[in-house]
C-alpha positions as CSV (number, residue, x, y, z in Angstrom):
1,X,-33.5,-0.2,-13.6
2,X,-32.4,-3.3,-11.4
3,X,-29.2,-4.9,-12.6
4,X,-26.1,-6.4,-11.4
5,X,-23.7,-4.3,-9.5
6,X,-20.9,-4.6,-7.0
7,X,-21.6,-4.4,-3.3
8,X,-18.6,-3.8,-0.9
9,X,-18.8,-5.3,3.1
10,X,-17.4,-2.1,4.8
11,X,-16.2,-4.3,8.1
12,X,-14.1,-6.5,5.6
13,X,-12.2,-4.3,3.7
14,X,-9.3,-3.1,4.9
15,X,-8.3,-0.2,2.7
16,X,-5.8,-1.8,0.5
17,X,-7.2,0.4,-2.4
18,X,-6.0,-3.2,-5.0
19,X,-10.1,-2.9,-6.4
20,X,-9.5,0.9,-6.8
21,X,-6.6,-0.2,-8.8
22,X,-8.5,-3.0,-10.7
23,X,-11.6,-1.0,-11.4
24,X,-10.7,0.3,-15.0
25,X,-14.2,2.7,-15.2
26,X,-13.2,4.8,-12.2
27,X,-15.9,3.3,-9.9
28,X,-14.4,2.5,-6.8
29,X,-12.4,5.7,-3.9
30,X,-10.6,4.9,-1.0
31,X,-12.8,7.0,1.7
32,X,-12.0,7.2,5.6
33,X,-9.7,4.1,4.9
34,X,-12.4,1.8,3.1
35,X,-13.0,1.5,-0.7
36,X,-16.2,2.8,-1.5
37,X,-18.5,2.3,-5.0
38,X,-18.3,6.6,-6.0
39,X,-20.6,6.3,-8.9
40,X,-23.2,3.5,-9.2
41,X,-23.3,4.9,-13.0
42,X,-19.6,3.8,-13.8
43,X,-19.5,0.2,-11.9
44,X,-20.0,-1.5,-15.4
45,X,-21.0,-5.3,-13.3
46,X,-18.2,-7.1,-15.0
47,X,-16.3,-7.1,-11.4
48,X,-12.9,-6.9,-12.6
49,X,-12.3,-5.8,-8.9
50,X,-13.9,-8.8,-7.2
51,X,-10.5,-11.2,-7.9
52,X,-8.3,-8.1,-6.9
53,X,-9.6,-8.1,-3.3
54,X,-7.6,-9.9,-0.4
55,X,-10.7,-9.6,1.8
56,X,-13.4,-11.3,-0.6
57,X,-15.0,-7.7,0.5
58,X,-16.3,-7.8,-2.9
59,X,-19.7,-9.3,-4.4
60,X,-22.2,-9.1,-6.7
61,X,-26.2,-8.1,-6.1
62,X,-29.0,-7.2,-8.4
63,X,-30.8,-4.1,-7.4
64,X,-32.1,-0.6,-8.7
65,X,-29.2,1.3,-9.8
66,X,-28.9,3.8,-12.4
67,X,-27.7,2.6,-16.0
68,X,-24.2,2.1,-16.9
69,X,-22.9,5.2,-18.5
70,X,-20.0,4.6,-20.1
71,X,-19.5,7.6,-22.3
72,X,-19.2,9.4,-18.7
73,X,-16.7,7.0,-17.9
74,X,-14.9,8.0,-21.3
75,X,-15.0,11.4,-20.6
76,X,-13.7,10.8,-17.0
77,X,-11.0,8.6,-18.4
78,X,-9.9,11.3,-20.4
79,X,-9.7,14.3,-18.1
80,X,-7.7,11.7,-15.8
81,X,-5.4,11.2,-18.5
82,X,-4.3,15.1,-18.9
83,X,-2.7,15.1,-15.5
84,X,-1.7,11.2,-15.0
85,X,0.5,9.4,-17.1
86,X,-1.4,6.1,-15.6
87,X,-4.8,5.2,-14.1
88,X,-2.6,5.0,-10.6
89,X,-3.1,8.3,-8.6
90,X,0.2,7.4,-6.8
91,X,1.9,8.6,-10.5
92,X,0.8,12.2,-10.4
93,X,3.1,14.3,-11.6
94,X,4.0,17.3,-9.1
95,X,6.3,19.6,-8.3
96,X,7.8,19.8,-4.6
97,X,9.4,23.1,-3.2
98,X,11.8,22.8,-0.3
99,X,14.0,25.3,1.6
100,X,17.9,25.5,0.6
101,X,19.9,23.2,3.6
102,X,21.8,25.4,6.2
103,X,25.5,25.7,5.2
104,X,26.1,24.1,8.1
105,X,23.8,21.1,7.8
106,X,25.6,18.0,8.9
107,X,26.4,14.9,6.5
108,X,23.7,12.1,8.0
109,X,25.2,8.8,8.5
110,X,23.7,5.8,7.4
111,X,21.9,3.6,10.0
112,X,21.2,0.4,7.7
113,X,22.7,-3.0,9.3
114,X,22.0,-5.3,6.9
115,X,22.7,-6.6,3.4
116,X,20.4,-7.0,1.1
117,X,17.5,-5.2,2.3
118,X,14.4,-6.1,-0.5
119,X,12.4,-8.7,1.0
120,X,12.5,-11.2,-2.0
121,X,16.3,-11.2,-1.9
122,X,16.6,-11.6,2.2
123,X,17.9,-15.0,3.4
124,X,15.2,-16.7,5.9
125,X,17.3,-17.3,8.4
126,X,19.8,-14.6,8.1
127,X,21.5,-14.3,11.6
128,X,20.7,-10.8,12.2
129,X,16.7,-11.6,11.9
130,X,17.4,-12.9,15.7
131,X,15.4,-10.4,17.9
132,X,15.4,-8.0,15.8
133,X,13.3,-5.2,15.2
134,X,12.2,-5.2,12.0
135,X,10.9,-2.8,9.4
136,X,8.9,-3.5,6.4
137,X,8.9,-0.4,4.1
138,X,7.6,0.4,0.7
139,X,10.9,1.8,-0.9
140,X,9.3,5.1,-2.0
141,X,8.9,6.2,1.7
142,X,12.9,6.6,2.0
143,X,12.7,9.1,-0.9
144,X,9.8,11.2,0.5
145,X,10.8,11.3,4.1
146,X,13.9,13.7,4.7
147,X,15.1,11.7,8.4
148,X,14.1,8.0,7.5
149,X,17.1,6.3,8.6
150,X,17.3,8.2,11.7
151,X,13.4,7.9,12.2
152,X,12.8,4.8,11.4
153,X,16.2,2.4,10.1
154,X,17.9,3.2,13.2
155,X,17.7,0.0,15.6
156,X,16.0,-2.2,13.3
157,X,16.3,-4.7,10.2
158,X,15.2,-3.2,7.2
159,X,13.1,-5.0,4.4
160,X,12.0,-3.1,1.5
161,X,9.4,-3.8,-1.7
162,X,6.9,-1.9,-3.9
163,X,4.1,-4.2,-4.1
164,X,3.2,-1.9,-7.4
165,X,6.0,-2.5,-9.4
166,X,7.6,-6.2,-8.0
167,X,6.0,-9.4,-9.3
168,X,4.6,-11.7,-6.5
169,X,3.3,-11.2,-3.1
170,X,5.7,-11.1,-0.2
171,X,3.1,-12.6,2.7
172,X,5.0,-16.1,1.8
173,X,8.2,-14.4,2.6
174,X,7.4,-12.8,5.4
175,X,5.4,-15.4,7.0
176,X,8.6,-17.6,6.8
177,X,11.0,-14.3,8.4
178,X,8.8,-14.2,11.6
179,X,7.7,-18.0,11.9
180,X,11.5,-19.1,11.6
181,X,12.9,-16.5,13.7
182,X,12.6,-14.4,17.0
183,X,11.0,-11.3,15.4
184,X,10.6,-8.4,18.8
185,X,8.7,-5.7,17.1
186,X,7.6,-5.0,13.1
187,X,6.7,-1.2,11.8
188,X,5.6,-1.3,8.5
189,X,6.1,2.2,6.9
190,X,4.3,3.2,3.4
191,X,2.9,5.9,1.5
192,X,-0.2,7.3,1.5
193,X,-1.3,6.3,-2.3
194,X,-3.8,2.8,-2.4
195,X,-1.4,0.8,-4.5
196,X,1.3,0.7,-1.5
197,X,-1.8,-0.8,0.7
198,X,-0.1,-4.2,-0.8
199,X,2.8,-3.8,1.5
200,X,0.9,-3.0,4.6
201,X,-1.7,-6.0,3.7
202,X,1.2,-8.5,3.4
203,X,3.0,-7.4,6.5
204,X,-0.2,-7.8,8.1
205,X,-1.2,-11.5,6.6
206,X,2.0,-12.7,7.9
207,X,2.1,-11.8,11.0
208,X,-1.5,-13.1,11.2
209,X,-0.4,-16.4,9.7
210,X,3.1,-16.8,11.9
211,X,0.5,-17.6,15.1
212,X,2.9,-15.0,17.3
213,X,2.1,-11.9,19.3
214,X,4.1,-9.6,18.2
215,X,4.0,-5.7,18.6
216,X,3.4,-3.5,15.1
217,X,2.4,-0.7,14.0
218,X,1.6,1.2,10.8
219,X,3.2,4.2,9.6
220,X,1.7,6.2,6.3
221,X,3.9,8.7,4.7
222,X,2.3,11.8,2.5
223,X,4.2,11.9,-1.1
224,X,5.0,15.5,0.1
225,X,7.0,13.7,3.0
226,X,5.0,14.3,6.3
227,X,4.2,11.5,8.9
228,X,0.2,11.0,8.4
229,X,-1.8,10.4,11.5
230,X,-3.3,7.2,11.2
């Protein structure tokens, strides 16, 4: 039958997984890094992911696509429920087995140099943003990933967020950080579930919209705590 569905420009989208999120049928995957339409049979053509994307990667089109099934979307819905306690496949519920620590282990000292570290409580111009290093994180990636502040805090500004559970976007605040100060380097460290793309998108808009060349990088962290090749 031809009807309206959602079409998705591959070399707009960057992966931030927000339509995944928004799509309440189950429609949309993150593949290879890019959201993809799954099942033509669940996108229902209401485009409830369309204002979700950062990208406008999103659009309508009428063509011949099978019939909108929504009693397989039901059914889908409710074998998702059994294991999540959310739509959000960043909430499943797993269990983690890790070796006992040597008896010997060593007490890790903290490598943080600032106060406060989350990004909407950071003053602009805070002296120590003054050729810094500086390192946006999600704050789940601290949790999941044993050596962070040696790995990553060490030598740098940290600024944290979860783009899932705060109100807002932080691009605004960011932008503002690097414009108003001389920023040397930012890493942006997050986990590997779509709703922390946020973090990584905003990092990324404001260092688009500060106009300076500035080295970055991204670093994606598994929830079972291993570095993920990008």
């Amino acid at each position: 039958m031809i009807r309206r569905i959602i079409t998705i420009d591959q070399d707009a989208c960057n992966g931030c997984g927000l339509c995944a999120e928004a799509c309440h049928e189950g429609a949309i995957g993150i593949v290879d890094g890019k959201a993809k339409l799954l099942r033509e049979d669940y996108c229902d053509g209401l485009g409830d992911c369309l204002p979700a994307c950062p990208m406008n990667a999103i659009s309508f089109e009428e063509r011949e696509a099978p019939a909108y099934n929504e009693a397989a979307v039901l059914a889908a819905k409710k074998a998702k429920e059994a294991t999540l306690p959310c739509g959000c496949p960043g909430t499943q519920s797993k269990a983690l087995e890790r070796k006992a620590p040597a008896a010997e282990t060593v007490k890790a000292e903290s490598q943080l140099q600032q106060w406060p570290v989350q990004i909407k409580l950071a003053p602009v111009n805070a002296p120590y943003f003054e050729n810094a290093n500086l390192l946006i994180a999600a704050d789940c990636t601290a949790y999941a990933y044993g050596n962070f502040h040696n790995d990553f805090i060490r030598g740098k500004i940290t600024l944290i967020g979860c783009p899932k559970l705060d109100e807002g976007d932080y691009s605004e605040k960011l932008t503002a950080i690097i414009t108003n100060n001389n920023i040397r380097s930012v890493t942006i460290v997050r986990m590997e579930v779509p709703c922390c793309g946020g973090i990584e998108f905003a990092a990324k808009k404001a260092l688009q919209a500060s106009g300076k060349f500035i080295p970055w990088q991204v670093v994606t962290i598994s929830t079972d705590g291993r570095i993920l090749e990008n």
